[in-house]
C-alpha positions, 0 to 999 in steps of 0.5 A: 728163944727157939730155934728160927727155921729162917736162920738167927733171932731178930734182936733189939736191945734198947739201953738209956742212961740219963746225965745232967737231966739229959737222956742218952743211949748207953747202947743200942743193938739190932739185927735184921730185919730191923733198923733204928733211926737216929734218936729224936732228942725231946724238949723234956730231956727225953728220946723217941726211938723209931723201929724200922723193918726192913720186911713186909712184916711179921711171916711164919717162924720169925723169932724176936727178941725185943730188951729195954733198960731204962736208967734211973733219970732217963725218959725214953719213948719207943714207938715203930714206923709202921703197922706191924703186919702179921702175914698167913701161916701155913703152919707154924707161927712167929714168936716174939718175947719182950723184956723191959726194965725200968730203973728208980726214977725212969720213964719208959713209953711203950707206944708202937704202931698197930698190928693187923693180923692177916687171914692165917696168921698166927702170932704168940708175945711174951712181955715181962716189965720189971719196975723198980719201985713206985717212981718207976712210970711205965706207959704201954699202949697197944692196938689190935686190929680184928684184920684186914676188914677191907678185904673183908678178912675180920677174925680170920687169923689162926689164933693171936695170944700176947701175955704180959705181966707186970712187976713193982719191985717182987710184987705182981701189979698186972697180968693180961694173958689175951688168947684169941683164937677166933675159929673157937670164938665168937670175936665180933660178940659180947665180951670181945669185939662188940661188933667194932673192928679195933681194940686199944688197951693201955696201961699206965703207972699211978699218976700223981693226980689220978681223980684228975686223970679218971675224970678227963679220960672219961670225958675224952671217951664220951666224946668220942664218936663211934667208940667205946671204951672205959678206964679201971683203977687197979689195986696199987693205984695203976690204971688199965684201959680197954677202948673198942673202935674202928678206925686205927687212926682214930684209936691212935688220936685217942691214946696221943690225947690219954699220954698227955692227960696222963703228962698234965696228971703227973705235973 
């Protein structure tokens, strides 16, 4: 991680262990900005960790550092307090890597808040998931906003770039490389936005009855109003998601509806 112009990186460092089907944190660390609530214990054994911020957002030349282990056993579901908002950039932008590993066995659900770019902003994210093997079940979910649209501030942001690649043991399973960059394209056009405001992609490992899950993704997307989306079966059996909407909210009831699909597919 690169040197931080506003002083150290801001760090997160996540680990979970599991012990008589009961998950716990074997060791937490954060640094400012940000906070950790006191874990929220779950009836299947898990724990929900809430991320809070003590800033306005995401401003010019933060660096972050967000690792996640999750061992053999332990369900752990990480998810943010609020939006996460990416404030105007004069010249530099915030950075922010991501390293997550998910041990045999383990269930990690990646599920923050949605993220809204402002007018000048500009944001690079790094993501690499290593899953040890195929009991490994890994969920991530994200929402992008095309801005403050309100303000009438759509596709204004510098440029907003976010890779992530994902492993199953040595082998590359997923690699999404985003790079947008909305002076240089047409955002609101065919092949990206489509005239909606808010993008939703999901990823998910195999569930164990996927003809169940495709078919009630697919019919919880037809009757969504005012939305668009479908759902893709990857190579090793994996799914990917892309859903265009315009309301956060809307995009957010939407993924809540896919994870318990996705619970009742691998019952």
């Amino acid at each position: 991680m690169e040197h931080n112009p506003f002083g150290r990186t801001s760090v997160l460092n996540v680990q979970a262990a599991c012990k008589q089907g009961r998950t716990f944190l074997e060791h937490l660390y954060f640094t400012a900005p940000y906070k950790v609530m006191r874990p929220f214990e779950q009836k299947d054994g898990g724990l929900e960790v809430m991320l809070m911020a003590a800033s306005a957002g995401i401003m010019e030349g933060d660096r972050q550092d967000f690792r996640f282990r999750v061992g053999s056993g332990a369900r752990l579901t990480f998810v943010s307090q609020s939006y996460d908002k990416i404030h105007p950039m004069k010249e530099d932008c915030a950075k922010r890597t991501t390293s997550i590993d998910v041990a045999p066995g383990a269930v990690f659900c990646y599920n923050p808040q949605p993220t809204i770019p402002f007018q000048g902003s500009a944001f690079e994210s790094a993501m690499t998931v290593h899953l040890a093997d195929a009991s490994s079940c890994f969920w991530l979910s994200e929402i992008f906003s095309c801005g403050r649209y309100a303000r009438g501030e759509r596709f204004q942001y510098r440029f907003y770039h976010n890779l992530v690649e994902i492993t199953r043991g040595d082998r590359l399973i997923y690699r999404d490389n985003t790079r947008f960059a909305p002076a240089r394209m047409d955002m609101a056009g065919l092949g990206l936005y489509e005239g909606y405001t808010h993008l939703f992609n999901l990823f998910v490992t195999r569930p164990k009855q996927p003809n169940l899950f495709v078919q009630q993704v697919r019919e919880l997307l037809n009757a969504q109003p005012d939305c668009d989306g479908a759902v893709t079966e990857l190579m090793d059996g994996d799914f990917a998601l892309r859903v265009l909407g315009r309301r956060a909210q809307q995009l957010e009831i939407v993924s809540q509806e896919i994870h318990r699909i996705f619970l009742a597919a691998n019952s």
